[in-house]
C-alpha positions as CSV (number, residue, x, y, z in Angstrom):
1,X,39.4,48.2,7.4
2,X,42.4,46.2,7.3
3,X,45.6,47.3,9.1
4,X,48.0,47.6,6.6
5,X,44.9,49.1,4.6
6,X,44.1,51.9,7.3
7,X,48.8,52.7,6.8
8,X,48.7,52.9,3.2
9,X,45.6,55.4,3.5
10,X,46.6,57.7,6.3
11,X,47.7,61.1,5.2
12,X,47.8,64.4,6.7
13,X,44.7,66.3,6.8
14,X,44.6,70.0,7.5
15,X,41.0,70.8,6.1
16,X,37.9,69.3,7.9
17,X,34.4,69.1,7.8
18,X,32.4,71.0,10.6
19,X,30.7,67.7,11.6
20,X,31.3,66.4,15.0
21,X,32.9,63.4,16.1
22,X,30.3,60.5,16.9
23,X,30.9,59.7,21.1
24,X,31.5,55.9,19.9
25,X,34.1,56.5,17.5
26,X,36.3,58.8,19.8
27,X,36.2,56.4,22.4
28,X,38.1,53.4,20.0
29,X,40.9,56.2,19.2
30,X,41.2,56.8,22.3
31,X,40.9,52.8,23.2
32,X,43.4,52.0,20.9
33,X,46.1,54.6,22.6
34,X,45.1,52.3,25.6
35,X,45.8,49.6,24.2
36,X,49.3,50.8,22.9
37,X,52.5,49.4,24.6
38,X,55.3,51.3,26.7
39,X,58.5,50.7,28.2
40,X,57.7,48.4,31.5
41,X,53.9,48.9,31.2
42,X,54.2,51.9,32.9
43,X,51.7,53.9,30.3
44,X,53.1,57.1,30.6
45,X,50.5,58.9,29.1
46,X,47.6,61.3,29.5
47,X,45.1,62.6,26.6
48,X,43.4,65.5,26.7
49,X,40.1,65.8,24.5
50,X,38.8,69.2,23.3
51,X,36.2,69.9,21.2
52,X,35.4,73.3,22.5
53,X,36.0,76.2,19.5
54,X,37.3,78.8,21.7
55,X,40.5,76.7,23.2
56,X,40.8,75.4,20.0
57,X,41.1,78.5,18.2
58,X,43.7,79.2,20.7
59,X,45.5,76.5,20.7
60,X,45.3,77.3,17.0
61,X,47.2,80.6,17.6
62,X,50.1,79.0,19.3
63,X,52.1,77.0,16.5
64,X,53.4,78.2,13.0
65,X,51.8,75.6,10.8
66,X,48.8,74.7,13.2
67,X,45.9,77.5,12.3
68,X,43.5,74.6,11.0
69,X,43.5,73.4,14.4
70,X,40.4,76.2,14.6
71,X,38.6,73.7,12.3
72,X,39.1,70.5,13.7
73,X,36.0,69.6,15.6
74,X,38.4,67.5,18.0
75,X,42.1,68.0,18.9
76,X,43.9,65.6,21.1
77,X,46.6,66.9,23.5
78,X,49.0,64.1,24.0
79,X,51.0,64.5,27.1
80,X,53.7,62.4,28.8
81,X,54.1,62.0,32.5
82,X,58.2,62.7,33.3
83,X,58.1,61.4,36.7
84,X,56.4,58.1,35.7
85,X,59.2,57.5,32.9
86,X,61.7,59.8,32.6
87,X,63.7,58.4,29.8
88,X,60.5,56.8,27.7
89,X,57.1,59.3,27.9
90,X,57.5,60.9,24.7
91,X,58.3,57.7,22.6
92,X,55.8,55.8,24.6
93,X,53.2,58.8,23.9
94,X,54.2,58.6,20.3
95,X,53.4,55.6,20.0
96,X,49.7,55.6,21.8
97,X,48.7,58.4,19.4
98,X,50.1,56.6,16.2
99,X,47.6,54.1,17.1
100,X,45.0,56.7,17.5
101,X,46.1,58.0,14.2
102,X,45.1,54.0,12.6
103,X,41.9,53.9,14.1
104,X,40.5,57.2,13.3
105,X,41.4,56.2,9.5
106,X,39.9,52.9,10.1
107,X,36.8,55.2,11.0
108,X,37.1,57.3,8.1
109,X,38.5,60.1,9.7
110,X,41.2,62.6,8.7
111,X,43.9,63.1,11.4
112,X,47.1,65.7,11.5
113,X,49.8,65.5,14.1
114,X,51.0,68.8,15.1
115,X,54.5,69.5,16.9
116,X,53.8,73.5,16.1
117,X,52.6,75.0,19.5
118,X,53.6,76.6,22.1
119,X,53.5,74.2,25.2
120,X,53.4,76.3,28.0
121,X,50.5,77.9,26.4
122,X,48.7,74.7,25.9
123,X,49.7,73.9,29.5
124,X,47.9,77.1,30.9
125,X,45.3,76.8,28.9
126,X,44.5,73.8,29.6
127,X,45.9,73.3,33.3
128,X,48.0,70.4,32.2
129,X,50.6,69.9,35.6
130,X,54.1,70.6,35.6
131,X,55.3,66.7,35.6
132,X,53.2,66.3,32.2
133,X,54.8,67.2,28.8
134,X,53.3,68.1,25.7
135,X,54.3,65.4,23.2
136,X,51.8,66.4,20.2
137,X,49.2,67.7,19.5
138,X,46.5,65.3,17.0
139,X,43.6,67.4,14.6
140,X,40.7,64.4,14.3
141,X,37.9,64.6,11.8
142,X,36.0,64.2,8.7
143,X,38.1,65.7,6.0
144,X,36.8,68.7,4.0
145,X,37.9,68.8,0.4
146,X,40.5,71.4,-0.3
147,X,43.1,71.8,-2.9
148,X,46.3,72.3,-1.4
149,X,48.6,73.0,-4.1
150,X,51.6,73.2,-1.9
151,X,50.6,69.5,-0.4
152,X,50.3,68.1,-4.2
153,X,53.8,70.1,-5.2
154,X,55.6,68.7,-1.8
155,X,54.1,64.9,-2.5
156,X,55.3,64.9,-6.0
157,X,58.7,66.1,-5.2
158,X,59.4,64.3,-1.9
159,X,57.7,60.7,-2.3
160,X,57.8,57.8,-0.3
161,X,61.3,56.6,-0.5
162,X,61.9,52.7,-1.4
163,X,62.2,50.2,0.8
164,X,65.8,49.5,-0.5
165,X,66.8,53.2,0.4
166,X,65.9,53.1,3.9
167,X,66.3,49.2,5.1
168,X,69.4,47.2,5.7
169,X,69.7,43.8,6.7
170,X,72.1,42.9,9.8
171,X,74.3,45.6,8.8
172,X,74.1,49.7,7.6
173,X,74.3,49.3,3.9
174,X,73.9,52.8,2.8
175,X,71.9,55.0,0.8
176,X,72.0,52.9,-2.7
177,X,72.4,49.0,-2.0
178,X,70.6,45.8,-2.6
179,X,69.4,44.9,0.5
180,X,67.4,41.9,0.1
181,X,68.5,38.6,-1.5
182,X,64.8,38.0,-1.6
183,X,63.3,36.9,-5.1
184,X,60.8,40.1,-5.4
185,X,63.7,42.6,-4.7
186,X,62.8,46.1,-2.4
């Protein structure tokens, strides 16, 4: 799948399918947080993989909004080492599991990010060290069909905003503007 393909069809799943994760396909996520960039090279980051029910179901029990964690057959803990970049782990983190997120659509694979847990929790659980924080957590897997009418009500009333609203060229523009002299106008 094409990049800019695998963008338009990410979305947030939050219902999955009980089948596991092929070995192959985990390993290019996690090879494409690898490959992600960070401030001075210094890859700040560490991933923890776990598949197994019981910690998930846990971790499951620590956040608000992340109880379908219990059904994801794979939740990835990123974590960002503090020592090794004090000012830059978590947007460095960020952006090593945003490519995760891209190549597990690419796969056909439903992913969720998760900022709804309690971290020291995760860290006992999961003996993460001090020096390492929780960034997010990521739910990977085949997506189960579910209506979610609060989803569909939230996406109709809060779409993607325009270009035009959001972008402004060599200067703030402001909410409402024309941006973009360009002849197919944002």
């Amino acid at each position: 799948m094409e990049v800019f393909e695998a963008i338009r069809r990410r979305k947030s799943v939050r219902a999955y399918a009980p089948t596991p994760v092929p070995g192959e396909i985990l390993e290019r996520i996690l090879e494409a947080a690898r490959l992600a960039p960070s401030a001075e090279n210094i890859q700040p980051w560490y991933f923890i993989v776990v598949t197994d029910p019981e910690k998930r179901k846990r971790i499951a029990k620590s956040g608000r909004f992340a109880g379908f964690l219990k059904e994801s057959p794979v939740v990835i803990v990123g974590c960002g080492d503090r020592k090794a970049s004090p000012k830059w782990h978590v947007v460095d983190v960020t952006i090593a599991m945003q490519n995760m997120v891209l190549a597990a659509t690419s796969e056909g694979l439903g992913t969720c990010w998760v900022g709804s847990f309690d971290e020291e929790l995760v860290k006992r659980l999961l003996k993460i060290p001090e020096h390492l924080k929780v960034v997010a957590l990521l739910a990977v897997g085949y997506p189960r069909k579910k209506f979610d009418l609060l989803a569909k009500i939230l996406h109709f009333f809060r779409r993607k905003k325009r270009l035009s609203k959001i972008v402004g060229f060599e200067e703030y523009k402001g909410k409402a503007s024309n941006i973009y002299p360009g002849p197919n106008a944002l």
